[in-house]
Kinemage of the C-alpha trace (Angstrom):
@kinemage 1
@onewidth
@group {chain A} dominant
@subgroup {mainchain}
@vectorlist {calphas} color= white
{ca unk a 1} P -92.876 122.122 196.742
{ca unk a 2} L -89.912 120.387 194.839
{ca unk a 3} L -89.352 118.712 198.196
{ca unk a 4} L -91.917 117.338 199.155
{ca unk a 5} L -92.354 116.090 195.181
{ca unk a 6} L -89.356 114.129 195.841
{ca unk a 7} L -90.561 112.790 198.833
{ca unk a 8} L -93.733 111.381 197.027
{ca unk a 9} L -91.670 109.953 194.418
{ca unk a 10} L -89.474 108.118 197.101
{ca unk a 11} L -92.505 107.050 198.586
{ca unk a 12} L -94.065 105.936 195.293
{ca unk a 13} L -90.442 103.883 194.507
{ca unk a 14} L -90.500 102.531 197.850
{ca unk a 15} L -94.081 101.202 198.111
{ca unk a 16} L -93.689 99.707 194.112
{ca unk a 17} L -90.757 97.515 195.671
{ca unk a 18} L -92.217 96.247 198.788
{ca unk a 19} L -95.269 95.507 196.855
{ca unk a 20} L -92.633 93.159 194.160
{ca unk a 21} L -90.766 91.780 196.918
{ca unk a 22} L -93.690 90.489 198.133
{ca unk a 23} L -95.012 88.992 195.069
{ca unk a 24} L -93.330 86.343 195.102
{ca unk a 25} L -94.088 83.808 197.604
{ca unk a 26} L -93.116 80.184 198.411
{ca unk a 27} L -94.445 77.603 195.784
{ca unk a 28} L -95.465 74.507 195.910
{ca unk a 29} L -95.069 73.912 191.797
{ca unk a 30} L -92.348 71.453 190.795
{ca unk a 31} L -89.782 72.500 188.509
{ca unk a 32} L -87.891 69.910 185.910
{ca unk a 33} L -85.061 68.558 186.843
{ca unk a 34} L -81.752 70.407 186.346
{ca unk a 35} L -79.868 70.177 183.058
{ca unk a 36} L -77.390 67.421 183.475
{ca unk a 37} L -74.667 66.786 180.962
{ca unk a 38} L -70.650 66.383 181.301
{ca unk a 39} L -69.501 69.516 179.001
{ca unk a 40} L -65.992 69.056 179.502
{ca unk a 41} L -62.692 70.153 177.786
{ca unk a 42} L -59.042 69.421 177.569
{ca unk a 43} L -56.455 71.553 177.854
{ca unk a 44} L -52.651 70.057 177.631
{ca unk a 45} L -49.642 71.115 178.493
{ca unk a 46} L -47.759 69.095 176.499
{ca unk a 47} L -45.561 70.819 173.464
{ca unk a 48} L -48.022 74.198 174.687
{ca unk a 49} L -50.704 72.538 172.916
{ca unk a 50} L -53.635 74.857 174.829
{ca unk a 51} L -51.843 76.403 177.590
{ca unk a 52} L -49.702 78.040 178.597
{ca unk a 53} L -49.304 79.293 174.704
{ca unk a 54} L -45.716 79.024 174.591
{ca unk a 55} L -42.863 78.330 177.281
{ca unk a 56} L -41.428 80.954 179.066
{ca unk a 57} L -44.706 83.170 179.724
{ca unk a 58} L -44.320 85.966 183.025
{ca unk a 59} L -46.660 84.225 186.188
{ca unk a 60} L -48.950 87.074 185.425
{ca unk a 61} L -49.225 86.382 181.462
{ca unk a 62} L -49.999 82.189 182.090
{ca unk a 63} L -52.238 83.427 185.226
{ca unk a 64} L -54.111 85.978 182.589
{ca unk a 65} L -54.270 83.037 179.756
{ca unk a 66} L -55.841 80.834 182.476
{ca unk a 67} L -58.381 83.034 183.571
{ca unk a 68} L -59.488 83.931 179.554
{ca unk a 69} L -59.893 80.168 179.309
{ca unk a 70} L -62.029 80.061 181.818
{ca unk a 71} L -64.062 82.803 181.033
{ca unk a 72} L -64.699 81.390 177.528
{ca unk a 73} L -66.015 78.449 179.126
{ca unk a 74} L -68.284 80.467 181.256
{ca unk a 75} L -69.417 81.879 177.770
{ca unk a 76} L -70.035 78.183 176.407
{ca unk a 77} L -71.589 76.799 179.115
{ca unk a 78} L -69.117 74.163 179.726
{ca unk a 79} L -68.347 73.001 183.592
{ca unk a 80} L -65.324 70.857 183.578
{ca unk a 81} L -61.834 71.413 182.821
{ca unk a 82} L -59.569 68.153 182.308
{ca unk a 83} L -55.939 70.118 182.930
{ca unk a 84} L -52.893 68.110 182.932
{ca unk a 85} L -50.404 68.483 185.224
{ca unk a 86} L -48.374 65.076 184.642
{ca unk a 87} L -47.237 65.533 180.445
{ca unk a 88} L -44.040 63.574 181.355
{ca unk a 89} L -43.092 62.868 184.799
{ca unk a 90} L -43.078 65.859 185.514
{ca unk a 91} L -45.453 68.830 187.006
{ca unk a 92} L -47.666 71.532 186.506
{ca unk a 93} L -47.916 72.126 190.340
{ca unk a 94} L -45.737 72.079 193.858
{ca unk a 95} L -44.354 68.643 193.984
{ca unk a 96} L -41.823 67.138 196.287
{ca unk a 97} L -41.183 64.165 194.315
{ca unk a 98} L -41.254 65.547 190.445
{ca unk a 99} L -39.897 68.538 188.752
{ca unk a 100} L -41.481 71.319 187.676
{ca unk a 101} L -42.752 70.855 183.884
{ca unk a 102} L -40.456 72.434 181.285
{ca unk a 103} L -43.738 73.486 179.461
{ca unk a 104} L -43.907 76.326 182.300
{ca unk a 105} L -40.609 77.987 181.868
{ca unk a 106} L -38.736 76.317 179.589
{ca unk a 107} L -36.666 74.905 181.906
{ca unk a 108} L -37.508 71.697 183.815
{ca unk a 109} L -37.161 72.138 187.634
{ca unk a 110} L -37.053 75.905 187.384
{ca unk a 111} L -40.284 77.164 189.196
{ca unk a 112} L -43.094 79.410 187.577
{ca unk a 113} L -43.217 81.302 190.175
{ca unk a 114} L -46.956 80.192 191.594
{ca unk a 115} L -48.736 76.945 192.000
{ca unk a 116} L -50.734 76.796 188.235
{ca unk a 117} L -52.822 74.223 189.834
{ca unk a 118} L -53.989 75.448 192.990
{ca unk a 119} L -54.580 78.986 190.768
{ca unk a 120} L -56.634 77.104 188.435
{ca unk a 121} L -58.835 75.335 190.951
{ca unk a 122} L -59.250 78.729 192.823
{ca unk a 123} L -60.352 80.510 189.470
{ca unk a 124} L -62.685 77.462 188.216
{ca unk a 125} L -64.372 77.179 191.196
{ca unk a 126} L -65.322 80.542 191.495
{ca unk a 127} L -66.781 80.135 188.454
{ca unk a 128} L -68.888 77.055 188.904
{ca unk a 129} L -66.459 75.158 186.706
{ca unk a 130} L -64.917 71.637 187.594
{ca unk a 131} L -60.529 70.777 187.433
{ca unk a 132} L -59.956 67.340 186.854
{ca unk a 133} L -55.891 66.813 186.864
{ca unk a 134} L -55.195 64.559 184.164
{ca unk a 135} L -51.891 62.437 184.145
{ca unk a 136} L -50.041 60.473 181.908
{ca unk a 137} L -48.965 58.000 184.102
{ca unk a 138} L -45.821 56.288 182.451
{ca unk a 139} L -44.328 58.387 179.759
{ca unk a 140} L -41.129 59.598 181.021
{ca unk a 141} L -40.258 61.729 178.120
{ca unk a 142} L -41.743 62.545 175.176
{ca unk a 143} L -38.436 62.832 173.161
{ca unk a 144} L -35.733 61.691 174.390
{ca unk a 145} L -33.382 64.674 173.396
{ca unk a 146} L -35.221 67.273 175.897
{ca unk a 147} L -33.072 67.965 178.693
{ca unk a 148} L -33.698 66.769 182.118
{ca unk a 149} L -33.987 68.442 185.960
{ca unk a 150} L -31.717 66.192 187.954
{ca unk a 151} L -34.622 64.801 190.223
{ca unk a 152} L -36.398 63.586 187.169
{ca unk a 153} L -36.819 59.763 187.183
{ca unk a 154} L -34.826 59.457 183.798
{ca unk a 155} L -31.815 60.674 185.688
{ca unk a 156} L -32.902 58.941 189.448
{ca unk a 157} L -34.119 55.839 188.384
{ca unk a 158} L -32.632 54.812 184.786
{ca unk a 159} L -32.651 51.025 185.288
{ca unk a 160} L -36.807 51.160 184.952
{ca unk a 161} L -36.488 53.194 181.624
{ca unk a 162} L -37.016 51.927 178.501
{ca unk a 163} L -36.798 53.671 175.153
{ca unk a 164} L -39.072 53.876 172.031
{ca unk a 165} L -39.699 55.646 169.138
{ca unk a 166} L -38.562 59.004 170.841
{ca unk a 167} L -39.750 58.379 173.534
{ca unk a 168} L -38.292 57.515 176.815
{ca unk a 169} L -40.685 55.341 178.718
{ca unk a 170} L -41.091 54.010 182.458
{ca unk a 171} L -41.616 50.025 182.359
{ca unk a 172} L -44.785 49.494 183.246
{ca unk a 173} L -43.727 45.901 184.242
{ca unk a 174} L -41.707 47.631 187.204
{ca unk a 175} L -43.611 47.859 190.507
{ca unk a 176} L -41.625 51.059 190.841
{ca unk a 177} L -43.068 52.214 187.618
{ca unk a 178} L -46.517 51.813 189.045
{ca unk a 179} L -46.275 52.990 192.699
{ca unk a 180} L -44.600 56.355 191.570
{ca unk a 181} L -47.518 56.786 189.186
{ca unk a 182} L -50.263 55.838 191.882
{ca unk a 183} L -48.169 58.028 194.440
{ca unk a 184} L -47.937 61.120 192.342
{ca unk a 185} L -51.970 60.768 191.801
{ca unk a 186} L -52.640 60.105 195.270
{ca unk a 187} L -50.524 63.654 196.322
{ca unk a 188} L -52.634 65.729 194.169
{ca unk a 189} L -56.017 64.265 195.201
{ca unk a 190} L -54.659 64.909 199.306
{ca unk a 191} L -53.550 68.262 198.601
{ca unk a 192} L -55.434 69.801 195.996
{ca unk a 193} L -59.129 70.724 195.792
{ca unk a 194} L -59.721 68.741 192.167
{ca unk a 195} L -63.114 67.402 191.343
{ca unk a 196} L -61.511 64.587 189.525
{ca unk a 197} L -58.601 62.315 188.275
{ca unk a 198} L -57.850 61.895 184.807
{ca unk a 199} L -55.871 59.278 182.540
{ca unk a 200} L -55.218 59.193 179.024
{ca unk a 201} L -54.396 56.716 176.367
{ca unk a 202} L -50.946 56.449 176.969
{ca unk a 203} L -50.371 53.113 178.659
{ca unk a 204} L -47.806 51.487 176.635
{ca unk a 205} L -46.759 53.833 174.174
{ca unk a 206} L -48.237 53.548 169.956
{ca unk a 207} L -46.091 51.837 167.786
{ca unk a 208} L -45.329 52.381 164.073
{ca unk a 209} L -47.821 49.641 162.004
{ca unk a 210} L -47.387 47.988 158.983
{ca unk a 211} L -50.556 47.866 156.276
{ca unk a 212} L -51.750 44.662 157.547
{ca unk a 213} L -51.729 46.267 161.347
{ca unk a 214} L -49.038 44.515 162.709
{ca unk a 215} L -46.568 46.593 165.124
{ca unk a 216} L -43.080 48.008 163.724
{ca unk a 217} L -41.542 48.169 167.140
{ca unk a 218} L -42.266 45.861 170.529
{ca unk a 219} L -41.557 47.312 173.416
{ca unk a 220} L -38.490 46.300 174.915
{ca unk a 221} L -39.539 44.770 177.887
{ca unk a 222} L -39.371 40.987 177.035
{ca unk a 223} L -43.410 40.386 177.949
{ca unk a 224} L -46.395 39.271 176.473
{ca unk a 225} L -49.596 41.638 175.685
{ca unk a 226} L -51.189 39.546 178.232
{ca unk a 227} L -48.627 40.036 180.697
{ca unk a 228} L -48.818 44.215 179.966
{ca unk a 229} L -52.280 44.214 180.015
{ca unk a 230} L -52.514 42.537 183.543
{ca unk a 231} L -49.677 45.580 184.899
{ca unk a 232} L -51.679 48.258 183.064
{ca unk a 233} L -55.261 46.029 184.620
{ca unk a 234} L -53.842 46.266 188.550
{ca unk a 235} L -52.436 49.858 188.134
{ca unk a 236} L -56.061 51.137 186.793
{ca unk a 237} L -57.797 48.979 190.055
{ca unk a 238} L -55.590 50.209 192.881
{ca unk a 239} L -56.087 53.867 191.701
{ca unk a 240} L -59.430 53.874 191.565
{ca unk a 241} L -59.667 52.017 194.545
{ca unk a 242} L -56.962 54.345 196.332
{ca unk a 243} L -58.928 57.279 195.139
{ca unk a 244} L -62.138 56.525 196.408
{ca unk a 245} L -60.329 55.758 200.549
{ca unk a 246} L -59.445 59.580 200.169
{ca unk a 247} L -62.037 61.523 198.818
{ca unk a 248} L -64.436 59.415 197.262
{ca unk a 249} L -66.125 61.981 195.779
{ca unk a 250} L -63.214 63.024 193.425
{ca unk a 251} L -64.385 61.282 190.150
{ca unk a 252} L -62.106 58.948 188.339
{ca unk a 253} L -62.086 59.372 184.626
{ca unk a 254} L -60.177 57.535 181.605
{ca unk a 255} L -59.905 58.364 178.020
{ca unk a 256} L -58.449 55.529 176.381
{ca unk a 257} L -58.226 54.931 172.243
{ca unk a 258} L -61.586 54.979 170.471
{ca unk a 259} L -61.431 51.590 169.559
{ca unk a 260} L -61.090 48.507 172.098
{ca unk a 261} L -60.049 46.194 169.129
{ca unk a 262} L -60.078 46.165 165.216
{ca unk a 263} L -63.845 44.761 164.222
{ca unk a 264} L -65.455 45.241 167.556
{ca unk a 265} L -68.275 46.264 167.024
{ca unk a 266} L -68.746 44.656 163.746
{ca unk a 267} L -67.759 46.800 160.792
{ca unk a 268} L -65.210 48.908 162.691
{ca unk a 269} L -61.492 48.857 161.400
{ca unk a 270} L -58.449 50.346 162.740
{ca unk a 271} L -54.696 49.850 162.302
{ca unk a 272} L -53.904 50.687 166.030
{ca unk a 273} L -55.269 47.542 167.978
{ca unk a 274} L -55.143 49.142 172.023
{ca unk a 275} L -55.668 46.199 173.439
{ca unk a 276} L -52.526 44.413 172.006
{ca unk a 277} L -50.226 47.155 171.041
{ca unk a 278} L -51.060 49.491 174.353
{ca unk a 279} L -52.139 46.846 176.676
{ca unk a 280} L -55.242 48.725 177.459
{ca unk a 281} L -58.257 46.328 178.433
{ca unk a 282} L -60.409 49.676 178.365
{ca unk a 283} L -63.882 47.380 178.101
{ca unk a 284} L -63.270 45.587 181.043
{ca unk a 285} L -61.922 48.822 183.447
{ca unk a 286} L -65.967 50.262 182.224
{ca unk a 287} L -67.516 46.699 183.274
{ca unk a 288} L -65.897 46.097 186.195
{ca unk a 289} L -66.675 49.781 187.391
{ca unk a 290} L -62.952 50.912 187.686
{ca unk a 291} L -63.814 54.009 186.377
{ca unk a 292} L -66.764 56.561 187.053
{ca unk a 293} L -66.885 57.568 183.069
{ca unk a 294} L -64.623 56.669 180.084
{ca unk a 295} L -64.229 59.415 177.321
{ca unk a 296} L -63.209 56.994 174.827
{ca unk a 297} L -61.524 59.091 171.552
{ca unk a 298} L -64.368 59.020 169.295
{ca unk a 299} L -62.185 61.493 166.958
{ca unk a 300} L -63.885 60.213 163.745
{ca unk a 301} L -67.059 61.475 161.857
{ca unk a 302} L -70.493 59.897 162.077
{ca unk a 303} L -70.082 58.596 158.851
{ca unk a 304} L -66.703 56.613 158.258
{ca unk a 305} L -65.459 53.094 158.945
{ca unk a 306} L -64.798 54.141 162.439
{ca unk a 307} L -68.142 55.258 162.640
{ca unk a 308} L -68.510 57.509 165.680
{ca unk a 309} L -72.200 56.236 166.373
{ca unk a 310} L -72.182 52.937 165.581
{ca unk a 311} L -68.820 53.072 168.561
{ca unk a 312} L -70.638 55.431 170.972
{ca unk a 313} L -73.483 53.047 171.100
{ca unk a 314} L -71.334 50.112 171.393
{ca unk a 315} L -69.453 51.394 174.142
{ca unk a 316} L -72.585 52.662 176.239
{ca unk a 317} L -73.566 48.965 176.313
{ca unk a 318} L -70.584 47.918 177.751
{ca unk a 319} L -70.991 48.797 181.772
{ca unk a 320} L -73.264 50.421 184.072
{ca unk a 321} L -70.828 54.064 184.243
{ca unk a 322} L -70.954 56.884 181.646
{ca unk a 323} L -69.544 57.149 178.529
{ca unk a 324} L -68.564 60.899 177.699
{ca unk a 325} L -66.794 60.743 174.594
{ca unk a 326} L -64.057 62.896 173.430
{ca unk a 327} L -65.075 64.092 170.153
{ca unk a 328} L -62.389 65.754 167.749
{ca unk a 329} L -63.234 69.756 167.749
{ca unk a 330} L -59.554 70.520 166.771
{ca unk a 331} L -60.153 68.482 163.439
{ca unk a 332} L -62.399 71.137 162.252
{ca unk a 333} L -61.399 72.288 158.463
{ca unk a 334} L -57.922 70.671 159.889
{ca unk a 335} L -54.995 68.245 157.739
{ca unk a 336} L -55.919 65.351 159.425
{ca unk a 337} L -59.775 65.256 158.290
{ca unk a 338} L -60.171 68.189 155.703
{ca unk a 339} L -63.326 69.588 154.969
{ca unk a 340} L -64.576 68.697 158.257
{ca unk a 341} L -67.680 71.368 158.616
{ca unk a 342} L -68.542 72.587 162.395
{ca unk a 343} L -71.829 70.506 162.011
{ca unk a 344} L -69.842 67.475 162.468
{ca unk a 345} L -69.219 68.716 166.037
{ca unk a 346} L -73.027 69.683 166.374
{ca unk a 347} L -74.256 66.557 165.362
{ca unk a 348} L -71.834 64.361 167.757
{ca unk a 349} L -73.110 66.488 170.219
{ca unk a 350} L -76.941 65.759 169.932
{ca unk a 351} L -76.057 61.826 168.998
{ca unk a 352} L -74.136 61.967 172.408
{ca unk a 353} L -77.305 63.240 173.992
{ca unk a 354} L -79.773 60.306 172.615
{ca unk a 355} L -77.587 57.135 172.215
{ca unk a 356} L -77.588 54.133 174.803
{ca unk a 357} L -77.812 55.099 178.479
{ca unk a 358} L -76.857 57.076 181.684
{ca unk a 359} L -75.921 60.913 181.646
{ca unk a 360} L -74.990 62.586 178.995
{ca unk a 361} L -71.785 64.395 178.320
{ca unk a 362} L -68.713 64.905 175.878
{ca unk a 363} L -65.506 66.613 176.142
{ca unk a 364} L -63.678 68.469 173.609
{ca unk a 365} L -60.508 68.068 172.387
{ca unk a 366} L -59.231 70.604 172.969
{ca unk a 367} L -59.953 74.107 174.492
{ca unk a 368} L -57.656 75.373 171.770
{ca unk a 369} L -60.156 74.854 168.991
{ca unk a 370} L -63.222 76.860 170.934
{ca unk a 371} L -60.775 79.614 171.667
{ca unk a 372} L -60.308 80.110 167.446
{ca unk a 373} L -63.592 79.134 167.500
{ca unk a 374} L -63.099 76.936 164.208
{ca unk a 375} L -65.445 76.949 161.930
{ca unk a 376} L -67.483 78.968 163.705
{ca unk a 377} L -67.845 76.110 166.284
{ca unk a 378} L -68.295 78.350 169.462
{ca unk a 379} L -70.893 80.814 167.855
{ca unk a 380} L -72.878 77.685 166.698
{ca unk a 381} L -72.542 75.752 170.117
{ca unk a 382} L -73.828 79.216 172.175
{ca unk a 383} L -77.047 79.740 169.780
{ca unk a 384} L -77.775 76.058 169.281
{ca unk a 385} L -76.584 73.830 171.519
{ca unk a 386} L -75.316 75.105 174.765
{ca unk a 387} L -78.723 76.915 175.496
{ca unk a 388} L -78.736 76.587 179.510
{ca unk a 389} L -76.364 75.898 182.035
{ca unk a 390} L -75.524 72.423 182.986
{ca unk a 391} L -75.074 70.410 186.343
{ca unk a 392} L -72.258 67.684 186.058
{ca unk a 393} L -74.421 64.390 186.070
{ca unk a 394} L -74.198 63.026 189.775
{ca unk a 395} L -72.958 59.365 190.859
{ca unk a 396} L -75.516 57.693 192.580
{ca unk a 397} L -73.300 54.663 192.512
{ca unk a 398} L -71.024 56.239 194.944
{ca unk a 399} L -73.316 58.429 197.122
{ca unk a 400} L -76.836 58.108 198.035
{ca unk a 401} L -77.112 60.988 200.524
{ca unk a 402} L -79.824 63.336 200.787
{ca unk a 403} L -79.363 67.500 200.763
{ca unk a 404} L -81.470 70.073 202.035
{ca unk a 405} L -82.514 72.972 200.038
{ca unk a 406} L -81.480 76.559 200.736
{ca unk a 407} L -83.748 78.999 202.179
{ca unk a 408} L -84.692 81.471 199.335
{ca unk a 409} L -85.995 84.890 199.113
{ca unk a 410} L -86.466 87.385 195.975
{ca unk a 411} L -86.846 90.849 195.863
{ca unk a 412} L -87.034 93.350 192.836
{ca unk a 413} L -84.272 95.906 192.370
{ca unk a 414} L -83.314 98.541 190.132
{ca unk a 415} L -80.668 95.992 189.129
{ca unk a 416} L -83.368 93.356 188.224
{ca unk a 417} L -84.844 90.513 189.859
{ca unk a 418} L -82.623 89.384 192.748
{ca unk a 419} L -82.830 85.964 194.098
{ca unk a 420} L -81.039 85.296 197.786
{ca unk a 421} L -80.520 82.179 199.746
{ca unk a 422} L -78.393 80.558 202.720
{ca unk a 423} L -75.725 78.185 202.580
{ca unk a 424} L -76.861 75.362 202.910
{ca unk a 425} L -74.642 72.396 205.152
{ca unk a 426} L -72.611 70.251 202.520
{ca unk a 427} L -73.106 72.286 199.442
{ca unk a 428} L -70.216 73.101 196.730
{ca unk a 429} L -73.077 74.612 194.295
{ca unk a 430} L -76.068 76.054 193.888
{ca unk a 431} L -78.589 75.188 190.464
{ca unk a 432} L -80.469 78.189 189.568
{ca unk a 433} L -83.918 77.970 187.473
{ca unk a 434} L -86.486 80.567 186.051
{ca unk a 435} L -89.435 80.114 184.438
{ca unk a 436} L -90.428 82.475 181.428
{ca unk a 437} L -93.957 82.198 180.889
{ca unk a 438} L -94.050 78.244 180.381
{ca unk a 439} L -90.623 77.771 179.778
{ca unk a 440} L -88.323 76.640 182.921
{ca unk a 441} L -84.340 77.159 181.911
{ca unk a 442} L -81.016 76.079 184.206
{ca unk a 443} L -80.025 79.513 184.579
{ca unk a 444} L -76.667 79.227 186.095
{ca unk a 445} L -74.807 76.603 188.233
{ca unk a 446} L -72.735 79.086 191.313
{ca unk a 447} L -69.936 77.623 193.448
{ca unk a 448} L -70.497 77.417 197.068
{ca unk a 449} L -69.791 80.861 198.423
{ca unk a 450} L -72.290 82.486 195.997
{ca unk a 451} L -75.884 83.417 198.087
{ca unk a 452} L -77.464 85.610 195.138
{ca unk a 453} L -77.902 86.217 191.624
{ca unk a 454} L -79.322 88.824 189.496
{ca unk a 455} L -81.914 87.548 186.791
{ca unk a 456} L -82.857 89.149 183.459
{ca unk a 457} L -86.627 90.214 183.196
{ca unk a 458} L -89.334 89.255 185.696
{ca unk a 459} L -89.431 85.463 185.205
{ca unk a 460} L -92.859 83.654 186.554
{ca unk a 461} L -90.885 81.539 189.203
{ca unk a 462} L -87.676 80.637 190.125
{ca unk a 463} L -85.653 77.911 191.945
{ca unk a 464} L -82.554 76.869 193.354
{ca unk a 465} L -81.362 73.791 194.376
{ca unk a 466} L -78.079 72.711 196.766
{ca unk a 467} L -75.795 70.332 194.889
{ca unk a 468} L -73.132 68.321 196.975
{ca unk a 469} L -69.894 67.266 195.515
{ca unk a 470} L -70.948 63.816 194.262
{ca unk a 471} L -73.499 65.658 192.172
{ca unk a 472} L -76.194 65.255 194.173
{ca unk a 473} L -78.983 67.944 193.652
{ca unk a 474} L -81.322 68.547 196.606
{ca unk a 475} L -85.402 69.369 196.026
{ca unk a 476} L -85.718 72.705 194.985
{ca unk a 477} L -86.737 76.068 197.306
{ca unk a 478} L -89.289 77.290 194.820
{ca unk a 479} L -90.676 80.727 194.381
{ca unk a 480} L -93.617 81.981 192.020
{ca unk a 481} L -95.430 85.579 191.450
């Protein structure tokens, strides 16, 4: 009797899950298009600014720190991670030509033990989430009292260094200076899986200004701005240019000063002028398409004489590529802007979202400040911002090729609802969406090697679309009850 109760049961179980899986059926209903937005973040290595935390970590303990960073991002529905490896001619991966980066061990030269870069990529990736290696292409040192490996350039090549403020500095003005920069890039972008290339601000290094703006120290070169500007001009061309012969779909990014010069646009003052004291022409790099987005430091709130919207809006009008700007999480309730409430942040965000044109996006600076969650930024960002997952914007400038959709299935388990699908030819992700009654949501965004996902509740339909690595998202395979 008991038996054959079971039996029935089974049968019962059985029949209630052939009957779901067949419930849902191909559709011919058209979802809306993915959720596209940049939702990037630095991290720096620099000083152990965001990671590793100190100097001198085990392989395991900067491995484990990586991996929680990572994981918070998962969490916050961010998808790229702008990681330098480059703070100071030096690196944060397996180089032939620099030393391994003090920041690591303490030690410059002296190995961590693993490749942090190639360990990053492998971890983001398997988590949907993007590496761009950033670089600082010509700081040699940012004091000049740290102590050096003997392979670093200070020590192999002094006659191209020039000193400043701390700092020691590669001349710019050298075509040595340049090509190691350019070569260093172009190693990393061979070698190492990264979705992008990164720059920052540091071209010519900041001087010391008096009231009236006017620079403290010139760099001791014996050039004009105009002369800088056309080194720091060719350097930014040829990279992007050498990028693109590689792996063209590894997207070049910049983040130069906020500001391209005092009173542009109209209203706007600032002591630092970039385009004379660092030689950065950042305008013309975004018009002439040198770049495939600029995250211009927009560190300042909405409301201040460096006015964060009136300067996003300016620069979206300036070229035909994205503007993602970096937007100042760390200053949160911080010395250099107190009182600064998390709804700063918040509101950046959503002004980022509706100003000018092309994709959307924004990076943090830094990861740092989401990890102590300041101000209750990463609560606030979770519940009111950051409310689906997000597709990195694609570049249709670069790549116009089509991708086919996977072949889906879904079935019902005691897990949940269980979508399936084949790889598809030329896919790095996969763009999952559900519909809720009339509600369709980006669900997740899976790397390549994922072929199934467990959803939450019995959504009306789903989809999932192939996305290639320029970013290009195929039709959707399209399912519905």
């Amino acid at each position: 009797m008991v038996k054959s109760v079971w039996i029935s049961l089974i049968s019962l179980c059985f029949s209630a899950l052939t009957t779901n899986a067949q419930s849902y059926s191909a559709s011919s209903e058209i979802p809306p298009v993915v959720t596209r937005e940049f939702r990037g973040a630095w991290a720096a290595c620099v000083y152990n600014i965001d990671w590793p935390s100190r100097k001198g970590l085990s392989a395991s303990a900067q491995k484990s720190e990586l991996r929680s960073m990572l994981d918070q991002m998962v969490q916050l529905k961010l998808n790229a991670l702008i990681f330098q490896v480059r703070p100071n001619a030096d690196a944060v991966y397996k180089s032939t030509t620099e030393p391994w980066s003090s920041w690591l061990t303490g030690t410059m030269g002296q190995s961590p033990g693993y490749d942090p870069l190639s360990y990053c990529i492998s971890q983001a990736h398997a988590r949907g989430i993007e590496v761009h290696a950033w670089f600082n292409p010509f700081r040699a040192l940012p004091n000049a009292s740290m102590q050096t490996a003997r392979n670093h350039v200070t020590r192999t090549h002094p006659s191209v260094i020039r000193n400043f403020k701390t700092y020691k500095w590669m001349d710019p003005a050298s075509a040595f200076t340049r090509q190691r920069a350019l070569s260093v890039i172009l190693d990393v972008t061979r070698r190492y899986d990264v979705d992008g290339i990164h720059i920052d601000d540091y071209f010519y290094p900041y001087p010391d200004v008096t009231k009236s703006g006017e620079p403290k120290q010139i760099f001791p070169d014996g050039k004009s701005p105009g002369q800088r500007r056309s080194y720091v001009d060719s350097f930014v061309r040829d990279m992007y240019t050498s990028i693109k012969q590689i792996k063209p779909w590894v997207r070049v990014g910049i983040s130069p000063f906020g500001i391209w010069k005092p009173g542009v646009p109209s209203g706007t003052t600032a002591n630092i002028n970039a385009y004379e004291h660092l030689s950065a022409d950042s305008r013309k790099w975004l018009a002439n398409g040198w770049c495939d987005y600029l995250s211009p430091q927009l560190y300042w709130r909405i409301n201040s004489p460096q006015s964060y919207t009136r300067l996003l809006s300016w620069w979206r009008e300036q070229g035909s590529r994205p503007v993602w700007p970096g937007i100042a999480t760390a200053r949160i309730n911080s010395s250099e802007d107190p009182g600064r409430p998390a709804s700063e942040i918040l509101n950046q965000i959503n002004l980022s979202r509706t100003i000018g044109k092309n994709y959307a996006g924004h990076v943090h600076w830094s990861i740092k400040s989401l990890k102590q969650n300041k101000g209750g930024i990463s609560k606030l960002l979770v519940k009111n911002t950051y409310t689906t997952a997000a597709l990195v914007p694609p570049m249709p400038w670069i790549s116009q090729n089509k991708i086919l959709p996977p072949a889906a299935s879904v079935k019902i388990t005691r897990s949940g609802t269980q979508l399936s699908w084949r790889k598809t030819a030329g896919a790095a992700k996969y763009a999952v969406q559900a519909r809720y009654g009339t509600g369709w949501f980006t669900v997740r965004i899976l790397p390549a090697n994922t072929t199934s996902l467990i959803l939450e509740g019995n959504p009306e339909a789903i989809a999932v679309s192939s996305v290639d690595r320029y970013g290009t998202t195929s039709n959707p395979s399209v399912l519905a009850r």
